[in-house]
C-alpha positions in Angstrom: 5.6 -107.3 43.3 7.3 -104.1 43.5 9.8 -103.4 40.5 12.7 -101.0 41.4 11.7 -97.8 38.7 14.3 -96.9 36.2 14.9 -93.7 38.2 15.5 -95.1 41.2 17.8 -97.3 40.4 20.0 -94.8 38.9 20.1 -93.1 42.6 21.2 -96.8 44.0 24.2 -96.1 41.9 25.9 -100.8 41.6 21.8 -101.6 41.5 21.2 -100.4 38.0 22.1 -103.7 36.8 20.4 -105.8 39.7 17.4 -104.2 38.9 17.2 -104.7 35.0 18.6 -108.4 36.3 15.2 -108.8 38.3 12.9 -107.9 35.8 14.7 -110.3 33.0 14.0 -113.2 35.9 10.2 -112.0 36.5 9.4 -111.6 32.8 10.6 -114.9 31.6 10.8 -117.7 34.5 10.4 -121.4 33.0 6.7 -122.4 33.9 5.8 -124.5 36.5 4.5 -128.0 35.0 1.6 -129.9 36.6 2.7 -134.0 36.1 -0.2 -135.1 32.9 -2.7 -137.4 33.4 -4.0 -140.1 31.2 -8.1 -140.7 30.6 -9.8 -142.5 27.3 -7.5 -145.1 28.0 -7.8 -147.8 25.7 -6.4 -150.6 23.3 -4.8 -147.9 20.6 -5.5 -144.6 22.4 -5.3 -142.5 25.3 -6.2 -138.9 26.4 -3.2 -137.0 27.7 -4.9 -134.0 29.8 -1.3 -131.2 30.3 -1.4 -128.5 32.3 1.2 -125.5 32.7 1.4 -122.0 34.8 1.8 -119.9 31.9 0.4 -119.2 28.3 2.5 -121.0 25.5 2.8 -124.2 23.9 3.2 -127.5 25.2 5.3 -130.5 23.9 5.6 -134.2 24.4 7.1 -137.4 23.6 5.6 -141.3 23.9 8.3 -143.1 24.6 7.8 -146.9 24.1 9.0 -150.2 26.1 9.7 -150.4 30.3 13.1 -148.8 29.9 12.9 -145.6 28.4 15.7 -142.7 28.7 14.2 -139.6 29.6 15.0 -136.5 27.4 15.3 -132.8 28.6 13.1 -130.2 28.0 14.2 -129.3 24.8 14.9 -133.2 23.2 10.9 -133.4 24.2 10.4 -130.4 22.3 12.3 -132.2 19.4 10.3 -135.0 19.8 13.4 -136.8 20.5 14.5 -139.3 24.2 17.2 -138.8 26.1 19.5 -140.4 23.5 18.4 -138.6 20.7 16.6 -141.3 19.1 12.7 -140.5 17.7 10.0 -141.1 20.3 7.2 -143.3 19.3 5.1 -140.4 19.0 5.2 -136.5 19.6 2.9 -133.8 19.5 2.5 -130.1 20.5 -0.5 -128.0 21.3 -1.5 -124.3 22.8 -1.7 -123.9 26.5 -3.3 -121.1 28.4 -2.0 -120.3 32.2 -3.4 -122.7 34.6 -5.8 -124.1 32.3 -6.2 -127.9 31.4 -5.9 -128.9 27.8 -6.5 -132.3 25.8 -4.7 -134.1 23.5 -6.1 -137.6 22.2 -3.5 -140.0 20.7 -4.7 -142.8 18.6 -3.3 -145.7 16.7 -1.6 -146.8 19.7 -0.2 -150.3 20.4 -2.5 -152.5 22.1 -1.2 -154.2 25.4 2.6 -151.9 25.4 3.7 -149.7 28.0 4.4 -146.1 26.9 6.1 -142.6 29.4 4.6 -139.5 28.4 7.2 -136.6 29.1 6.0 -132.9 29.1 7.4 -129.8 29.0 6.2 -126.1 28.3 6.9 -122.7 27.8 6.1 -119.4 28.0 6.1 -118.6 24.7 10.2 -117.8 25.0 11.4 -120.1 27.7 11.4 -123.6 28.1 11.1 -125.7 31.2 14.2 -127.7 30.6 12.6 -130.1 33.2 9.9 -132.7 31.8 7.2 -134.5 34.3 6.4 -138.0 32.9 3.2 -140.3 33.3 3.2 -144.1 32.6 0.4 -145.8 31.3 0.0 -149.4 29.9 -2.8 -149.1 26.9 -5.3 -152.5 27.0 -5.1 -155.5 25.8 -7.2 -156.3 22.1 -10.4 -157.9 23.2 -11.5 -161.5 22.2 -13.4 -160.8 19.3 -13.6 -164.7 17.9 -16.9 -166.2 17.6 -18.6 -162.6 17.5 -21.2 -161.9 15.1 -22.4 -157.9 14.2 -25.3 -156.3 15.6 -27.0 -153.1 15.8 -25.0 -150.4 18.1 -27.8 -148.0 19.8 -30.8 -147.8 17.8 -31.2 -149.2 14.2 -31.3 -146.0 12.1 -29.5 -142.9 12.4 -32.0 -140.4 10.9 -35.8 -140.1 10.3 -35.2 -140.9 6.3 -32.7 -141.3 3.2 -29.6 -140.1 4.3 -26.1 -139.9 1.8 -22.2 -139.4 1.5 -22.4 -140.8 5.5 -19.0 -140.7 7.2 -18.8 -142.5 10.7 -16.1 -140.7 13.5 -15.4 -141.7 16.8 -15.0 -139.4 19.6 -12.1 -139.6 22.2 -14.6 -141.8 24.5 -15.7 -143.7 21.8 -19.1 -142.3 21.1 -20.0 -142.4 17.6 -20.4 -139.5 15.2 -22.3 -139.3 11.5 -21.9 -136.8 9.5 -24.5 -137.0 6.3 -26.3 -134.8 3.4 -29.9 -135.2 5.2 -32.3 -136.0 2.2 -35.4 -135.6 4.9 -33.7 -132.0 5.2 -33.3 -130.4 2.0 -30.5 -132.3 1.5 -28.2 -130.2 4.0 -25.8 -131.3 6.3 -26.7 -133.1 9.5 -24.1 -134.1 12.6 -25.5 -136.8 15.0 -24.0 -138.6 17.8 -25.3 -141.4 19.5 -26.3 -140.6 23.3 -28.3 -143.3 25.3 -28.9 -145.7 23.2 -30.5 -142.8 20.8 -29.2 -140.3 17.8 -29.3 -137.0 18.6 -28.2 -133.2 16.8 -24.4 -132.1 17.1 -25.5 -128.5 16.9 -28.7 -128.0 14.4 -29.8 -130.4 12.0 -29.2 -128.9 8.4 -26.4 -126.9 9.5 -24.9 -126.3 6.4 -26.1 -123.2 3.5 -27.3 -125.4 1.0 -27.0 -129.3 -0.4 -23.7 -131.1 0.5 -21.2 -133.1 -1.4 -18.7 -135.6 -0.4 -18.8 -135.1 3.1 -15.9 -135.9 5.4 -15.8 -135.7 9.3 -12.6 -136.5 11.7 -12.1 -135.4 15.2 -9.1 -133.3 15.8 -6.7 -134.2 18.8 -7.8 -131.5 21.4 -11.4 -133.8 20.8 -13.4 -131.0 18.9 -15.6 -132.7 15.4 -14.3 -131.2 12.2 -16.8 -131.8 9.2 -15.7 -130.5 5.6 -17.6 -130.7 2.5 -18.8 -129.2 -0.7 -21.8 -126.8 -0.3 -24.2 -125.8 -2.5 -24.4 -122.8 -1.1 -21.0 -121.7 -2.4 -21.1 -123.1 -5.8 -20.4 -126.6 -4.4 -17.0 -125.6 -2.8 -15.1 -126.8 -0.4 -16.2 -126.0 3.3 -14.5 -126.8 7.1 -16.7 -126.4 10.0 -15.5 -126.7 13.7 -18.0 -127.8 16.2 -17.2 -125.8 19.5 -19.8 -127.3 21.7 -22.6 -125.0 20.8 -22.5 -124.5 16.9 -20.3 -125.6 13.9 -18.0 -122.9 13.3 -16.8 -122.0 9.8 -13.2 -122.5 10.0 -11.9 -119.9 7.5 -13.5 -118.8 4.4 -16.5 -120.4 2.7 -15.1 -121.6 -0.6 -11.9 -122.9 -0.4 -11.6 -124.8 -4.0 -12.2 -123.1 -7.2 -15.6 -125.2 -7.9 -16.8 -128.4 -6.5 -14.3 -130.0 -4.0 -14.3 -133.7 -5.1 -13.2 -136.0 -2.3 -12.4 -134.2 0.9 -10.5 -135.6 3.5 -9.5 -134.0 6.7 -6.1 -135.3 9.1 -4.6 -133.8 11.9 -0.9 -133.2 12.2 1.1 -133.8 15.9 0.9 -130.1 16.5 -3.2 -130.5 15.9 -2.9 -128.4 12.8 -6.3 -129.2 10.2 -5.1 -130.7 6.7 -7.4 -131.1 4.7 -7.2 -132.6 0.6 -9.4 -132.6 -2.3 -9.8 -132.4 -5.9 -10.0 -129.2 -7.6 -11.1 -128.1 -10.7 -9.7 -125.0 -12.8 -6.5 -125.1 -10.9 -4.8 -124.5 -14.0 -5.4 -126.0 -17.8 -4.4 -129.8 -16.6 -8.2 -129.7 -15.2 -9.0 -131.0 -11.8 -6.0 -131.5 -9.4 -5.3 -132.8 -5.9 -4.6 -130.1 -3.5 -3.7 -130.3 0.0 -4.2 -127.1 2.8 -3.5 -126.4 6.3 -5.2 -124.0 8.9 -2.7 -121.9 10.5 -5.4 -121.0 13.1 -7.4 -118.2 11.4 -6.9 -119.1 7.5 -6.2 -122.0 5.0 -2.8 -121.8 3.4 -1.4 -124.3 0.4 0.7 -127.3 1.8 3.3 -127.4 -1.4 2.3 -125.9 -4.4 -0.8 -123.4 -4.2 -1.9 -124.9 -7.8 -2.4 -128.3 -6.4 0.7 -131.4 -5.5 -0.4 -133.6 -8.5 1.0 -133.1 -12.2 -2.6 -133.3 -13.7 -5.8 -134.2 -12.7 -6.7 -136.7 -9.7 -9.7 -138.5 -7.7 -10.2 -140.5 -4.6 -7.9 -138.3 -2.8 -6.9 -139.0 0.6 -4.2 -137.8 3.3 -3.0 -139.3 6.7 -0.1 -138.4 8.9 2.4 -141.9 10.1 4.0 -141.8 13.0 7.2 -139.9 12.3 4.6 -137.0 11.7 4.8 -137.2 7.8 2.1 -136.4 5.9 1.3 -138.5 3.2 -1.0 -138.3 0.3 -3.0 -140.9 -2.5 -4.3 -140.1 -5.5 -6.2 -141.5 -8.4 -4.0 -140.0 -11.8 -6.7 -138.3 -14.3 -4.4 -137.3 -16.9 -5.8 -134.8 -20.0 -3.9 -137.2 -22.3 -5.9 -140.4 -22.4 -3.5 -142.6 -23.6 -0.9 -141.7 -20.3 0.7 -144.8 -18.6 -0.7 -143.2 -15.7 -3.9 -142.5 -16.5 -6.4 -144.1 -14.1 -3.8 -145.1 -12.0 -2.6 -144.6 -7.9 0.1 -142.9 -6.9 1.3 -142.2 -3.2 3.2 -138.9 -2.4 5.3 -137.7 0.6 5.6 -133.8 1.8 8.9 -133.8 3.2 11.6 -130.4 3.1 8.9 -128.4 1.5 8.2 -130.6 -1.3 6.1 -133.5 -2.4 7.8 -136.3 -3.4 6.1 -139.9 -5.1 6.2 -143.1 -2.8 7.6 -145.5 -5.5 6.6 -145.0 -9.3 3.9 -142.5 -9.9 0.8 -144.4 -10.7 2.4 -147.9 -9.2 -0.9 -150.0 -9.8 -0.9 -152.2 -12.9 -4.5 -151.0 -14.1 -7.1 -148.7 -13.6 -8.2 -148.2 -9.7 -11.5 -146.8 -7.7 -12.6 -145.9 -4.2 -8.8 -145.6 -3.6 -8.3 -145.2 0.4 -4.9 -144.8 2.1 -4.1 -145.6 5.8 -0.8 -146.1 7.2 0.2 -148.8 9.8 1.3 -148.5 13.4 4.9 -149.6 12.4 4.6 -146.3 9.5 4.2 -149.0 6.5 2.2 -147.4 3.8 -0.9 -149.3 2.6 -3.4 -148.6 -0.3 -7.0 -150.5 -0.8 -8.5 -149.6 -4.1 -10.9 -151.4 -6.3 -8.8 -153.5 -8.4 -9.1 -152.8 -12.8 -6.8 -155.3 -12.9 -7.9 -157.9 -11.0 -11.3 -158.1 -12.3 -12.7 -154.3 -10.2 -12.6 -156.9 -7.1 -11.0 -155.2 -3.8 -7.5 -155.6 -3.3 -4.6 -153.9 -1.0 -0.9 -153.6 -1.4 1.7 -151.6 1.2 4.9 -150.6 0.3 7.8 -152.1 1.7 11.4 -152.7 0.4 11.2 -149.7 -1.7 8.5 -151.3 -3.6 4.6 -151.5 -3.8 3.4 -155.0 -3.3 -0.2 -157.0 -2.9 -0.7 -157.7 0.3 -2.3 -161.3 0.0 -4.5 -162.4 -2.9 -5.2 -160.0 -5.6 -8.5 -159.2 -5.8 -10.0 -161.0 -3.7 -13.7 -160.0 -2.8 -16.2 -162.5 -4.7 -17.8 -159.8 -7.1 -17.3 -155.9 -7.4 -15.0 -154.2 -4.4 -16.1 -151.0 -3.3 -16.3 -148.1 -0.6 -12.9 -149.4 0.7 -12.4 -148.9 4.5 -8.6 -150.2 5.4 -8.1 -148.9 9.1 -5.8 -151.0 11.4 -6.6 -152.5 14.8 -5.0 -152.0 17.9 -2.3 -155.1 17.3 -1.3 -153.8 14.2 -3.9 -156.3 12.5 -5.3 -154.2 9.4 -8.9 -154.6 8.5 -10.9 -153.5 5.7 -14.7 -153.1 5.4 -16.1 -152.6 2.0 -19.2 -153.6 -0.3 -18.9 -156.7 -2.5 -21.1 -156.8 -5.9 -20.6 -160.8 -5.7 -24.2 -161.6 -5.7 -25.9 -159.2 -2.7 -24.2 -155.7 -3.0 -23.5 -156.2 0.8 -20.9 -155.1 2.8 -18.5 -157.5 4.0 -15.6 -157.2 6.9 -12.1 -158.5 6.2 -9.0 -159.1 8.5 -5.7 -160.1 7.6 -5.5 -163.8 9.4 -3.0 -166.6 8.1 -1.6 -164.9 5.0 -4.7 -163.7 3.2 -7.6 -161.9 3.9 -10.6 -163.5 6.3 -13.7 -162.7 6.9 -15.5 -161.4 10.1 -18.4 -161.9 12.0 -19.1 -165.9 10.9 -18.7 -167.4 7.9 -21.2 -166.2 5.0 -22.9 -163.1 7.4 -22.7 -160.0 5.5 -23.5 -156.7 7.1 -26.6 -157.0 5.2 -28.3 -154.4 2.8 -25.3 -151.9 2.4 -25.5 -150.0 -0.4 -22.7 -147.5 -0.7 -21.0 -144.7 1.8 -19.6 -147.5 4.2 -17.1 -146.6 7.3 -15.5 -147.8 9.6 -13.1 -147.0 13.1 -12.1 -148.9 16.4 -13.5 -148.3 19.4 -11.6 -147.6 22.6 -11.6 -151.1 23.7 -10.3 -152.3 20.4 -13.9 -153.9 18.7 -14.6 -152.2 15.4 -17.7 -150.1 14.9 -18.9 -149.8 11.0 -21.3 -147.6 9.7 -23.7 -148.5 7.0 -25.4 -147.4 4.5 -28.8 -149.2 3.8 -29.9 -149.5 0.1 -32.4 -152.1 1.1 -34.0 -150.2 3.8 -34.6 -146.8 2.7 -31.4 -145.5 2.5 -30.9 -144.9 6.1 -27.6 -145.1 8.3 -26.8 -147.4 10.9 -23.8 -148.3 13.1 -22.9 -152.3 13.9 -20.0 -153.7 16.7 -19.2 -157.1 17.2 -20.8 -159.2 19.6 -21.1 -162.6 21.2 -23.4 -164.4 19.0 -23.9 -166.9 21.2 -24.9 -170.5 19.5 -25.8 -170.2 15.4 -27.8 -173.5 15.4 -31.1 -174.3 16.7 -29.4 -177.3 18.1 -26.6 -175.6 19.5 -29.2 -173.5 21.5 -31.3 -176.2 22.7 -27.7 -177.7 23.9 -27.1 -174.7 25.7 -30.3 -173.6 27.4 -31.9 -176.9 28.2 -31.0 -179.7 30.2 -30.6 -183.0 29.5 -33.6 -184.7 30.7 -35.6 -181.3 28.7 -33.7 -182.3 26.1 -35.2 -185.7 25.9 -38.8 -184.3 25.8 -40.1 -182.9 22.4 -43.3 -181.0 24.5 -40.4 -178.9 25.9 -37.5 -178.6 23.7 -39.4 -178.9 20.6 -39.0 -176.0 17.9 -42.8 -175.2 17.9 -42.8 -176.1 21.9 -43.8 -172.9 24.3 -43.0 -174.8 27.8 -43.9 -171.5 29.6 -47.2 -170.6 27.7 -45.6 -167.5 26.7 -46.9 -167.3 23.4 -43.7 -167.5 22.1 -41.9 -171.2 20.5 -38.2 -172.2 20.8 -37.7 -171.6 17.2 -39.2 -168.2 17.7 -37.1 -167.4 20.8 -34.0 -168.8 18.9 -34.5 -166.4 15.6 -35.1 -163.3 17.6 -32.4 -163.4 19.8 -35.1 -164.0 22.9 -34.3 -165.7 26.1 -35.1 -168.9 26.2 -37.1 -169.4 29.1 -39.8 -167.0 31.0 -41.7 -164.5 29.5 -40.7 -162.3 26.9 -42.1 -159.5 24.8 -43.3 -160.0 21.4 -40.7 -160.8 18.6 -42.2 -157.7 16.6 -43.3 -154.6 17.1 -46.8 -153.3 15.6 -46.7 -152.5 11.6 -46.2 -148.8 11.6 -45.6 -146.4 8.6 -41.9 -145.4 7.6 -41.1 -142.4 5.2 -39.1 -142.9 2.3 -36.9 -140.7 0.1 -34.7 -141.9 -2.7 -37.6 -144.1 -3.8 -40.4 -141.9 -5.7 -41.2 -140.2 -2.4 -43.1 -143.2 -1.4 -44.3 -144.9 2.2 -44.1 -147.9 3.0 -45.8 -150.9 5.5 -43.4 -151.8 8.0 -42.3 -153.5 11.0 -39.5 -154.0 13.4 -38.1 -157.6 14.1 -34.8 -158.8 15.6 -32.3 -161.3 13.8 -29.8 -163.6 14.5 -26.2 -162.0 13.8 -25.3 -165.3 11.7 -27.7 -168.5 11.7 -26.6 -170.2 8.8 -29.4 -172.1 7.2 -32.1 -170.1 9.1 -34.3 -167.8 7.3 -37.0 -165.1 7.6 -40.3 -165.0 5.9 -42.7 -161.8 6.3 -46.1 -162.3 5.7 -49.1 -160.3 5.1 -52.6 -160.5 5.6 -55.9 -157.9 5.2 -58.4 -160.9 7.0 -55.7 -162.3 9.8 -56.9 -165.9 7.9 -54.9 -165.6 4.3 -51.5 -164.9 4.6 -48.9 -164.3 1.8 -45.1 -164.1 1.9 -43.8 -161.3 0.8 -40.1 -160.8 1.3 -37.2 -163.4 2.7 -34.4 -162.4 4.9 -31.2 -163.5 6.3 -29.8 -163.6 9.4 -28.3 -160.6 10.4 -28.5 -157.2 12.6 -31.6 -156.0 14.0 -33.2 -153.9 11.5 -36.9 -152.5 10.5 -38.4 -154.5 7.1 -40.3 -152.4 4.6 -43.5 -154.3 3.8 -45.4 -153.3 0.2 -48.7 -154.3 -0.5 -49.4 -157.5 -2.0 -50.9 -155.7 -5.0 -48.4 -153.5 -5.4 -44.6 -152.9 -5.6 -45.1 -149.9 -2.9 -47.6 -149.2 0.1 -48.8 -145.6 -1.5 -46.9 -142.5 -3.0 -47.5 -138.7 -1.8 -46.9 -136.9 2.2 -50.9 -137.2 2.8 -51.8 -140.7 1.1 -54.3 -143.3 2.8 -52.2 -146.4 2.7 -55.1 -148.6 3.9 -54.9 -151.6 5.8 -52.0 -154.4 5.9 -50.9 -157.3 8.9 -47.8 -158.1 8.8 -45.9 -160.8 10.6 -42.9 -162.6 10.8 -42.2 -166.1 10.7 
């Protein structure tokens, strides 16, 4: 384009100001918009993709219902409609020219039609114009009569894994971030990709051991992983994962000394928060302290010496819908008598300051594994392990200006711990957690007719759960938990809810067979094989087989499994599949050195697919040491 020069406008005598004119217009045109587009849609999300001709930032609104009023460029900006009134949700992120960008929104409403609007600028001027997309997000799935089973393989890693935190990405594949014990103990990133785990990046990524390890996707769909690292004195470090590696997002070292609890959010303008406890902030000892990456560094959200008035634990942070970022704490006051001592307390950032959410340490005793989530209406809620209510699980919101239980107090059968309160796609909250009452197993709970009910049948535990438990919703709106398995080695594993078909021998007989079968033991009987396939009903039944035809054994071959967290030793073991819930049914493993004398040697419930460590009958384990004969062992189930 060819600009009149200073010059020559001079000689053109009335174009002096034309030209000037011309150049304002050519520097700073509004940018031409392309319309979004919606992908990832789901029961609670969607991915907006937002595309503009020039470099800047671009803005949007949700607005919610089949009547919205469409807001100008600049009441999108303000996350406002066209009547001023907030928009159901907002956000903001960094365009470059003519290149597509991403932004996932979760914690939609299942089933509710929503208008994106978009608008742009150049990094001075706005497109006053906004293009819209509507989109309806799906309806919450069926999820009655569904019991839990394995998602992709059984284990996540080769051994003993620790501080696991389960993330979904924007498509609903599943991420696990863990301190790999089978890897000195460094930080290890896998994703689930055909039915198998694989690397994000390389395995051990991280300098040294890691701590308290917390992983969250931000909104443009990137994996963000902080944690403590050995390697810097057990502080506090962010990594990035930008398809290749993990990036170190800022410096290494972020706390003073070890970073107790970290916990990453994401604000609407896809800023990284992240909390934690840090020591040495100042003499009150260990404090909660919230930061926020301004794109090359991490900078103090409130004050730089941490946002509670003495020490804190269990700290967590999530942003409502407003775009307010809240924060929980456990109070660790220096002065052991303190009313507040041990206690939660909920703060609010809002005008530069943090403010407390009711009473400073609300809870009327002691609390652990405190966990805050908030609501798709914006109602704060808390789950904590209850002091007061016997250390049972409980969960209270606040509402009314007031913190309040939210059904029965306490009310796990035993010990409540690893609190996961996340909320479903309807605005149903949920909460998986371990309960002490008898089996350390983990347990899931909805809220269902004024209390709290379990999930996945009646009595069926997610069984062998130890500790580190997670959970998110999927896309479609089914939950996907993570565990943590004590009982078999230590190892993660990820479970969804599925059709569990019939949970009685005689509800599967009813269902497979017909009724003149029915009325002949030879072929309906539980130790009948009517095809010759080596297999019996009973057999078929417990092992999830089909129930006619041939079918491939109920078990693979006994192989060796290597175990960390248990003296270094290996074990016999061997792969069987289980009912989800069969109440009454019941697993016995069996070994034998002659294939004539047999001996039980463990007893299992019904539950998820999973691989059964086997010792010797003469012994509590197989062998000990990397090189060790083990020796001979059959194993079977029956």
């Amino acid at each position: 384009m060819h600009i009149l020069s200073f010059c020559s406008a001079v000689r053109s005598g009335g174009l002096l100001v034309a030209a000037f004119a011309f150049l304002a217009v050519a520097a700073f045109a509004q940018p031409t918009l392309t319309a979004p587009a919606t992908s990832n849609l789901g029961a609670g999300q969607v991915t907006l993709t937002l595309k503009s001709s020039a470099a800047g930032t671009g803005y949007f609104t949700l607005l919610e219902g089949a009547s919205p009023v469409i807001g100008t460029g600049a009441q999108t900006k303000a996350g406002v409609d066209g009547n001023g009134a907030a928009a159901a949700r907002f956000g903001s992120l960094k365009l470059a020219a003519n290149t597509v960008a991403t932004y996932t929104l979760r914690d939609l409403k299942a089933c509710t039609l929503y208008t994106v609007c978009f608008t742009a600028d150049d990094g001075a001027v706005l497109q006053g114009t906004v293009l819209t997309k509507v989109f309806t997000t799906a309806p919450m799935p069926d999820l009655a009569g569904r019991g839990w089973a394995s998602y992709g393989s059984r284990w996540v890693n080769d051994g003993n894994t620790m501080y696991n935190c389960l993330a979904l990405a924007p498509d609903g594949t599943p991420y696990i971030a863990y301190q790999d014990c089978d890897y000195s103990n460094r930080l290890t990133v896998r994703r689930l990709s055909g039915g198998t785990w694989v690397n994000v990046g390389s395995r051990g990524l991280s300098g040294g051991m890691v701590w308290q390890v917390h992983l969250a996707f931000a909104p443009d769909g990137s994996p963000w992983v902080a944690y403590a690292d050995d390697n810097n004195s057990r502080r506090l470090v962010v990594r990035r994962f930008n398809g290749t590696s993990w990036a170190q997002m800022g410096a290494a070292g972020l706390s003073v000394e070890f970073a107790y609890s970290p916990y990453l959010a994401f604000a609407p303008d896809g800023a990284a928060h992240v909390v934690f406890s840090d020591p040495l902030q100042d003499s009150s000892g260990l404090k909660a302290k919230v930061l926020r990456f301004n794109g090359s560094s991490w900078v103090a959200v409130g004050p730089a010496a941490g946002i509670s008035a003495d020490g804190a634990y269990y700290t967590t942070i999530a942003f409502a819908p407003d775009g307010t970022l809240y924060a929980a704490y456990k109070e660790v006051s220096t002065a052991v008598l303190s009313p507040l001592n041990d206690r939660a307390t909920v703060m609010k950032f809002s005008a530069g300051a943090w403010t407390a959410v009711g009473p400073l340490g609300f809870t009327a005793g002691e609390v652990e594994d405190l966990k805050l989530a908030i609501g798709l209406d914006g109602v704060l809620y808390v789950a904590f392990r209850d002091y007061a209510h016997g250390q049972r699980g409980s969960v209270m919101r606040y509402a009314g200006g007031a913190w309040s239980y939210v059904g029965t107090p306490g009310f796990t059968a035993g010990l409540g711990f690893d609190m996961n309160l996340v909320f479903a796609p309807d605005g149903v909250p949920w909460i998986a957690l371990c309960d002490s009452g008898g089996t350390t197993d983990a347990f899931v709970y909805r809220w269902e007719g004024g209390d709290w009910a379990k999930v996945g049948g009646a009595g069926c535990a997610l069984d062998g759960a130890g500790c580190y438990l997670s959970m998110a919703f999927a896309p479609d709106g089914s939950p996907r938990v993570q565990l943590h398995d004590m009982e078999n080695g230590g190892n993660a594993s990820v479970v969804q809810l599925l059709p569990s078909g019939p949970t009685t021998y005689a509800a599967w007989v009813a269902a497979n067979f017909s009724a003149a079968d029915r009325a002949r033991a030879e072929i309906c009987g539980a130790e009948a094989d009517p095809d010759g396939a080596g297999v019996t009903n009973l057999q078929r039944f417990a092992h999830n087989l089909p129930a006619r035809g041939p079918v491939a054994a109920p078990a693979t071959p006994a192989t060796y499994r290597h175990m960390i967290g248990y003296d270094w030793h290996y074990y016999h073991s061997l792969w069987f599949a289980r009912r989800s819930c069969a109440p009454g049914l019941s697993y016995a493993l069996e070994a034998s050195t002659d294939l004539v004398n047999w001996a039980t040697i463990s007893t299992w419930k019904p539950d998820a697919s999973l691989q059964v460590q086997a010792p010797t009958a003469s012994s509590s384990r197989a062998c000990r040491g990397a090189s060790c004969a083990c020796g001979s062992i059959l194993l079977r189930p029956r």
